[in-house]
C-alpha positions, 0 to 999 in steps of 0.5 A, spaced: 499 602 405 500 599 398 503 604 392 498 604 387 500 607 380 498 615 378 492 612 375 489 608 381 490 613 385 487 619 381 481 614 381 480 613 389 481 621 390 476 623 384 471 618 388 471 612 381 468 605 384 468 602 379 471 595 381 475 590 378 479 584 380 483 578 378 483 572 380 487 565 380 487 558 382 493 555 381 496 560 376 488 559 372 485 565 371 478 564 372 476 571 374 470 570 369 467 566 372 467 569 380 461 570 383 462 573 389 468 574 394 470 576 400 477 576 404 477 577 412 484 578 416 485 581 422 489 581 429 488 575 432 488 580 438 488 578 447 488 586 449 482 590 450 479 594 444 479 600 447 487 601 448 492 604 444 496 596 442 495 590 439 498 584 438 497 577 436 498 573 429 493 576 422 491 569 418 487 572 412 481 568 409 479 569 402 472 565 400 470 565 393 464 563 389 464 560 382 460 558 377 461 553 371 464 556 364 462 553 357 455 550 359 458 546 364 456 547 371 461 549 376 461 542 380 462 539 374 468 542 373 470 543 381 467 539 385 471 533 390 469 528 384 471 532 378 475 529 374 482 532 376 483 535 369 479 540 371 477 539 378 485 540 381 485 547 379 480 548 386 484 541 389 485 542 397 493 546 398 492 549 391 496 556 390 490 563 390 492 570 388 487 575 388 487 581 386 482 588 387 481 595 385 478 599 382 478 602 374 482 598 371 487 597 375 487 592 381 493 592 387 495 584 390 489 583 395 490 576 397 495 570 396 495 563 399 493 556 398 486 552 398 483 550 404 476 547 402 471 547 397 464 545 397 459 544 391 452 544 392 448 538 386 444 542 382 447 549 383 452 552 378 456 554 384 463 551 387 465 555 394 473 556 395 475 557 402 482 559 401 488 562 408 494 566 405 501 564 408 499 561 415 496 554 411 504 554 410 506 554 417 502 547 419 507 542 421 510 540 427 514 546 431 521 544 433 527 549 435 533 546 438 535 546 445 542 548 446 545 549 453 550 554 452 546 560 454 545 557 462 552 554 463 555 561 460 550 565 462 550 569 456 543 570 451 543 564 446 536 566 442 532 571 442 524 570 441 525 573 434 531 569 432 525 563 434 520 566 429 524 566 423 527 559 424 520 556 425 518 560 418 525 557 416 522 550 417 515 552 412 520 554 407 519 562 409 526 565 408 529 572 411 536 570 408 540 564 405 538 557 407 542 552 409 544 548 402 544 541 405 539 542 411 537 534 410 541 527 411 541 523 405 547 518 405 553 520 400 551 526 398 553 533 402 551 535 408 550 542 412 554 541 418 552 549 421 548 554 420 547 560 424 543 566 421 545 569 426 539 573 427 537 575 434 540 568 436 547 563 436 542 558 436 543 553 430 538 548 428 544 544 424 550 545 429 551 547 436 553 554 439 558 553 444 562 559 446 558 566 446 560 573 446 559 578 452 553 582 450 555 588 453 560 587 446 555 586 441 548 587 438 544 585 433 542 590 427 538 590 421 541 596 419 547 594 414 544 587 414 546 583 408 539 580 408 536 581 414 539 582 421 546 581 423 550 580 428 555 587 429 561 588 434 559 593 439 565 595 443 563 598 450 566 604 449 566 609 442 574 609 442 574 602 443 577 597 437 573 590 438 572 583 435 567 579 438 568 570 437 563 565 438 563 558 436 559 552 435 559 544 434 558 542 428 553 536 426 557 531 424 563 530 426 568 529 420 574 526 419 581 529 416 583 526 412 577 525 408 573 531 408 571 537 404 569 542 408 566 549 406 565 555 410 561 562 408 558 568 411 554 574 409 558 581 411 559 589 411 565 591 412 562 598 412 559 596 419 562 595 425 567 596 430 574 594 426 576 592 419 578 584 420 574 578 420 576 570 421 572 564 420 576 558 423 575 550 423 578 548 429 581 539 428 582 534 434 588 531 434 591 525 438 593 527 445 589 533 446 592 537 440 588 542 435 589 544 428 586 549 424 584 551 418 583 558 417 581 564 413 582 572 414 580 578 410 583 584 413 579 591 408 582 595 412 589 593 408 585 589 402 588 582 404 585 576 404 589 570 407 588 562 408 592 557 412 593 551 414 597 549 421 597 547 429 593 552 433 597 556 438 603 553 433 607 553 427 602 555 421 603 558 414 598 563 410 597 563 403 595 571 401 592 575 396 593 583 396 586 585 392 585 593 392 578 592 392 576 588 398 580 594 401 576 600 395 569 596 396 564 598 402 558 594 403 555 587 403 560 582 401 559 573 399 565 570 402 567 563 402 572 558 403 574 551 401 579 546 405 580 539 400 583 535 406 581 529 401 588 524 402 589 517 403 594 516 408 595 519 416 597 525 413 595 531 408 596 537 404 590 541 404 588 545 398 584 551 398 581 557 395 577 562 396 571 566 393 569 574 395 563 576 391 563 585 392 557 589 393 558 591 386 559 583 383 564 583 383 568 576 384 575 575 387 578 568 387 585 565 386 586 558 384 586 552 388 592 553 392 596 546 395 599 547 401 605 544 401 610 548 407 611 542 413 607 547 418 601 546 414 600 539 414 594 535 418 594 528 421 589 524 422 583 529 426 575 530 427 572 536 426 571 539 433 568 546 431 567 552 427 569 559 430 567 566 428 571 573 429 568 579 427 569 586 427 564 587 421 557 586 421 555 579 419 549 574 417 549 567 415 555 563 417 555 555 414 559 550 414 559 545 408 562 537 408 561 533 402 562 537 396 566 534 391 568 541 388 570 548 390 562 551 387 561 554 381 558 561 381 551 560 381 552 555 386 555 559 390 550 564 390 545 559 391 541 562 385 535 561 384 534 556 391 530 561 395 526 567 395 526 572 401 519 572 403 519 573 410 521 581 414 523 581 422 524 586 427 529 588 432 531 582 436 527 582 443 526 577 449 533 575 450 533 567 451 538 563 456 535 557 455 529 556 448 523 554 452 520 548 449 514 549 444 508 543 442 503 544 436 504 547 429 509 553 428 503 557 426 501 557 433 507 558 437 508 564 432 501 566 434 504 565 441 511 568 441 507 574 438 501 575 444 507 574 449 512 579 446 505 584 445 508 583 436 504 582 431 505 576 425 502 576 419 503 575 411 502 581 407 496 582 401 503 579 396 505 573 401 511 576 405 511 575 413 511 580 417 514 580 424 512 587 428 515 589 435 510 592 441 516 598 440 511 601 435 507 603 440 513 607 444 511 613 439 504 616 437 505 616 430 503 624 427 502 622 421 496 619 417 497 614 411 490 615 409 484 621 410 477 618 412 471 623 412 463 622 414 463 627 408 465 621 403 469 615 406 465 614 412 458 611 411 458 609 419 461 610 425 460 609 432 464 611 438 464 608 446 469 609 451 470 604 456 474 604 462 475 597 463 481 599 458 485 602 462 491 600 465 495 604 470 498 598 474 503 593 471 505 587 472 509 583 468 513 576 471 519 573 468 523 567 469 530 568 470 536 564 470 540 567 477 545 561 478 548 560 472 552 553 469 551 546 469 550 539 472 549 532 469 543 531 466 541 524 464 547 520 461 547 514 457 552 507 457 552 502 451 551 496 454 555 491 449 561 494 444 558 496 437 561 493 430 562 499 425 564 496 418 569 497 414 567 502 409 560 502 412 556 505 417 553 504 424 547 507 427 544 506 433 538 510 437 537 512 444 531 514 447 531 521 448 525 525 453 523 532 450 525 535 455 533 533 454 537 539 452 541 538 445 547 532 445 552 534 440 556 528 436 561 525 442 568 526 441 573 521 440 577 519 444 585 515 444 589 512 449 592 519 451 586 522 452 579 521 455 574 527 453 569 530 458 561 528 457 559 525 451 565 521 448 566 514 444 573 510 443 574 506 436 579 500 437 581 495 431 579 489 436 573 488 440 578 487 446 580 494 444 588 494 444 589 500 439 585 506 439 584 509 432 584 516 431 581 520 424 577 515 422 570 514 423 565 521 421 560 522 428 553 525 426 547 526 431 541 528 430 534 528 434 528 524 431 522 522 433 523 521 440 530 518 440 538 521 439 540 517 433 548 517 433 551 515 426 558 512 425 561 512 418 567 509 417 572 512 413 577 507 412 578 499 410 579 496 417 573 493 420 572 497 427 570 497 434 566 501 440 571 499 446 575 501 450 582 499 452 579 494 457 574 491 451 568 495 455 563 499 451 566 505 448 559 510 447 558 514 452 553 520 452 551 525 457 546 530 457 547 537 460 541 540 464 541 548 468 544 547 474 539 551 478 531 552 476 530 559 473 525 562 479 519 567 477 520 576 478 516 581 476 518 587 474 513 592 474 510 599 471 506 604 476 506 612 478 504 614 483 499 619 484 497 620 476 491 624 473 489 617 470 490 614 478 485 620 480 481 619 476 480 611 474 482 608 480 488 603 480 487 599 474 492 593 475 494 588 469 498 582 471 501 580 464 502 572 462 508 568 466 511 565 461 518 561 459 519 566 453 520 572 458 527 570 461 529 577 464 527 583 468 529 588 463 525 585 457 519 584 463 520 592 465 520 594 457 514 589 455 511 593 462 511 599 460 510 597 453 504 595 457 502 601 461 504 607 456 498 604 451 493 603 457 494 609 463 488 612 459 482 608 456 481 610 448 476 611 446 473 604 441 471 606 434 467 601 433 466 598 425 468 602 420 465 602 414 468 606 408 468 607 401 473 601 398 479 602 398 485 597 395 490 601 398 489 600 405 493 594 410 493 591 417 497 596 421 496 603 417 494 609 421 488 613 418 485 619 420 478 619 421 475 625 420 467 625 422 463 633 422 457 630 422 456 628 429 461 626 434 466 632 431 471 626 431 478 628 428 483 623 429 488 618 428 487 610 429 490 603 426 487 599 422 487 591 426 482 589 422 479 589 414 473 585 411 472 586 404 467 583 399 464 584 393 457 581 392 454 580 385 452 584 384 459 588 382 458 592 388 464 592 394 463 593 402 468 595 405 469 594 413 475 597 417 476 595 425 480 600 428 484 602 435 485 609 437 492 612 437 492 617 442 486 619 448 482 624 448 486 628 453 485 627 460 479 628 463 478 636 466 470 636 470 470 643 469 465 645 472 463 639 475 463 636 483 463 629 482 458 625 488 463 621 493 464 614 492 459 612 498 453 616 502 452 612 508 445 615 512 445 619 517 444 616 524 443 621 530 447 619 536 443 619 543 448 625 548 449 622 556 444 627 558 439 624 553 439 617 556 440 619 564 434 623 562 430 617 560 433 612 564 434 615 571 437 609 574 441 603 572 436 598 574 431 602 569 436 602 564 437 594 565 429 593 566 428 597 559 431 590 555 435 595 550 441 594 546 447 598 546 446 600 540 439 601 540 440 606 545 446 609 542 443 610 535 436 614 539 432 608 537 429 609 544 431 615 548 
């Protein structure tokens, strides 16, 4: 329920209802000249009306009448032919926010865009039909395809993780953003992001390696913004960190490169007190090197460094009592300057900690110049993560032409959290495919999973759990009395609600890892100019799981999967390492490949022997996910007893990938349907702008049905006429049954009543046919003779 002010409330306990309101098109307010309004939202709900759940997605609708201002007519001013001076305030994807209440105070009620306008010639009328956040979430649904969930065998998503990345997409945030989402040559690029909520999938990137998920979990308590990943050790004495790492988009070059890397973490929530971002480089010969950065808050010490991995390394450290004093939500970034002109460099770096308290810790630009540091030439392989802290929001940067400022570093002004999620469920090995708008598979995620997805009255998403329904809420928001709230009511109980046996399927993965999926061979060796680009395009099937940029191979080592050799003559004599960037990306039914050449010597895509070098392979599941089902029943209940075996077989779906999360939604399932609730149908009450979706109500009723119970609200309808008068129209479902049936006093018929036949005794039938010849001559059945028909 909305928190109003002393003054709204002492209006709506002393009973006042006189109604006022606010309303804005496109930050206009025409609240004068509104005639009429009325707002709709409810669940778009599949389950029956009589049980105790609801899920689906709530697409709430304001439709507002408005009549012209100044002598001149609404149409006018508003209608699709008005000038656009004026006729752009009522324009089709122009923002709305109404507000209502009553007294002199109005509560947000209603935010969104227009979605159509209707003028009628000769009225003085102009009608708006406005949605609220839905409207944003039109565009076409895309989620990655990783494959690291099924060659390992370990969750890669979550449905969760897959809802807030399609409201990322629609501009929606829980969290930071990605800083440079999209290509545009020349300018900085996003290489990973991992929100890190409920998933490792990334749309920038790719996970690689993932972490067993006996070893973490995902939280919201302790989140820096929204939900993060925290390191859970298997036992409570345990001590433990957890890694993963992800390819990044775009392969690019050191030297050359300017890369920042950052996450969002609490050091007072975890398993240990260190974390580690590290970028792993590919060498010639198989080789690696790293760039790295530690932050230890148990000591206070924050270190980078500069090396060959598993080999010599040097460090660059900073003691700071604060980082070791402070606990709570800290911004930590660092910066690699790899920019050099030779085959070698000397990175720079610096880091920047931001403290739950503002406060700011960075030292100044740090050239490494210990031998161990250095970095010949080399691609960017990975990004790797190493935590004992809760973490958010790990990104990974190339293209900055400086270590940020502060604001920059804040992404100040850049986003608003408009979007609130819930604890992760329906953990995912491979992401299932989606088609439509992301409004729609939202809508299908939120049935499937038995959540609900709405915006809220001020424009927030709010994503809810079926584990609400785990408990029967005791407590009301809101007391509703036929005595003064309530002007009607109607009680029914059906049994078509109940549900006693469950079953719900799931697609599992049992045959973990992976085979070789379509491949594809270059068929003539490509020309990348000096100083220039190349880009070259394959036809990619939607079905195809993700293909990260191919690494580059040199005359000692040729790399597994997808793979490219640039030479400087087209009959490839000589191998070159270090010099182009490789970046990928899906579009539009085609991988796109971009090569950049970072150096002034025109290269070739071939391979020692002068044959085409470009080599890409996709991954595919080595085995098909195969149907089970789990499923919720107990035998000899008083809801079997006295409603008959109620069976409910849930919707089989790719969204449902394990038999716990199947046996939770089951039970989810059951526990809300083992006996029917009883419907309140459409309850029409005193208005009241308090009241949301999902609020609980008592509903208090002594004028004839002795009702006195809690009860959702799923539904909410609210219009003001005229007038000046507001009819308010709740849909509710009931939180608990009215307690298992008894039948004091009654003996309930028996299911059947078959008539009573009386059978002919042998006696019976020698008597009436002494002999057989008799009985033969008589032409009568068996069964006529045994039923007495003629005996």
């Amino acid at each position: 329920m909305q928190q109003a002010d002393d003054t709204t409330d002492a209006a709506l306990a002393a009973g006042e209802r006189t109604t006022a309101h606010i309303t804005r098109l496109g930050g206009k307010d025409v609240s004068a000249q509104v005639q009429s309004w009325q707002i709709e939202r409810s669940y778009a709900t599949d389950l029956p009306a009589a049980m105790r759940a609801f899920s689906g997605s709530s697409a709430a609708q304001l439709q507002v009448q408005l009549s012209g201002t100044g002598g001149v007519s609404a149409p006018e001013l508003y209608a699709p032919w008005a000038p656009r001076a004026t006729g752009d305030v009522a324009r089709p994807g122009q923002s709305v926010v109404h507000q209502g209440g009553v007294g002199t105070t109005t509560l947000p009620a209603f935010r969104g865009t227009v979605r159509s306008r209707s003028a009628q010639a000769g009225s003085d009328t102009v009608q708006i039909t406005a949605l609220d956040g839905a409207e944003r979430l039109r565009g076409p649904a895309l989620l990655p395809k990783p494959y690291a969930g099924f060659r390992l065998g370990r969750p890669v998503a979550s449905a969760t993780w897959c809802v807030d990345e399609l409201l990322r997409q629609a501009g929606i945030h829980s969290a930071p953003p990605p800083r440079y989402p999209e290509f545009v040559a020349g300018q900085p690029l996003t290489l990973v992001h991992a929100s890190l909520h409920g998933g490792f999938a990334t749309a920038y990137g790719q996970p690689e390696n993932l972490p067993a998920p006996a070893d973490y979990t995902w939280t919201r308590d302790g989140a820096p913004h929204e939900m993060a990943l925290l390191p859970q050790p298997a036992e409570p004495t345990e001590v433990t960190t957890v890694s993963a790492s992800w390819f990044p988009r775009s392969r690019v070059t050191v030297p050359g490169s300017r890369l920042f890397v950052e996450a969002w973490v609490n050091c007072a929530v975890g398993s240990d007190d260190t974390f580690r971002m590290e970028l792993v480089l590919d060498r010639t010969g198989g080789a690696t090197g790293t760039l790295s950065m530690d932050v230890n808050f148990a000591t206070g010490r924050v270190q980078m460094g500069s090396g060959t991995t598993n080999g010599d390394f040097v460090n660059a450290y900073f003691d700071w009592p604060a980082v070791q004093a402070l606990k709570g939500v800290w911004h930590i970034g660092a910066y690699f300057d790899c920019v050099g002109t030779g085959n070698t460099v000397y990175p720079t770096v610096q880091p920047r900690l931001t403290g739950p308290d503002g406060t700011v810790l960075e030292w100044a630009p740090y050239l490494v110049t210990h031998p161990y540091g250095i970095q010949p030439v080399a691609e960017l392989r990975e990004l790797k993560l190493v935590t004992g802290v809760a973490v958010e929001g790990l990104q990974l940067t190339s293209g900055l032409s400086a270590f940020p400022s502060a604001s920059v570093f804040a992404q100040t002004g850049t986003w608003t959290k408009a979007a609130e999620l819930d604890d992760a469920i329906l953990p995912l090995h491979a992401v299932p495919r989606v088609s439509g708008s992301q409004w729609e598979v939202i809508g299908q995620i939120a049935k499937v999973a038995m959540s609900t997805a709405e915006f809220d009255e001020r424009g927030v998403f709010r994503w809810r759990n079926h584990t609400r329904f785990r408990t029967t809420p005791t407590e009301a928001d809101l007391t509703l009395t036929s005595v003064r709230e309530i002007a009607s009511l109607t009680l029914t109980e059906e049994i078509d609600a109940c549900r006693n046996y469950v079953v719900q399927p799931a697609k599992v993965f049992e045959n973990f890892g992976v085979d070789e999926g379509t491949t594809y061979n270059d068929t003539a060796v490509r020309t990348v100019p000096a100083n220039g680009t190349l880009t070259a395009s394959y036809v990619m099937a939607d079905e195809e799981f993700d293909i990260g940029p191919p690494a580059t191979d040199d005359d000692s080592v040729t790399t597994a999967g997808s793979q490219v050799r640039f030479a400087t003559t087209a009959a490839g004599t000589t191998a070159v390492k270090g010099a182009v960037d490789v970046l990928t990306r899906r579009e539009d039914g085609y991988l796109v490949v971009r090569f950049t050449n970072r150096t002034a010597q025109t290269l070739y895509t071939a391979k020692k022997d002068g044959t085409p070098s470009v080599y890409l392979m996709t991954l595919k599941p080595k085995a098909d996910p195969v149907e089970r089902s789990a499923t919720a029943y107990v035998a000899g209940t008083a809801s079997e007893r006295y409603y008959g075996r109620q069976e409910h077989t849930g919707e089989s779906t790719d969204w449902i990938q394990d038999l716990v999360s199947a046996k939770a939604l089951a039970d989810s399932m059951y526990n809300a349907g083992l006996y029917p609730v009883p419907v309140i149908g459409d309850v029409e009450v005193l208005y009241d702008p308090r009241i949301q979706l999902g609020d609980v109500v008592r509903l208090t009723d002594t004028s004839g049905t002795l009702l006195n119970t809690l009860a959702w609200v799923v539904g909410i309808s609210t219009a003001e006429s005229a007038d000046g008068g507001v009819r308010q129209t709740l849909t509710l479902r009931g939180t608990r049954t009215n307690g298992t049936p008894a039948d004091t006093g009654l003996t309930p018929d028996t299911a059947s009543d078959p008539a009573v036949v009386t059978l002919s005794r042998y006696s019976e039938v020698a008597s009436a046919f002494p002999t057989l010849s008799a009985l033969t001559a008589s032409g009568f059945t068996w069964g006529e003779i045994k039923e007495s028909a003629y005996v």
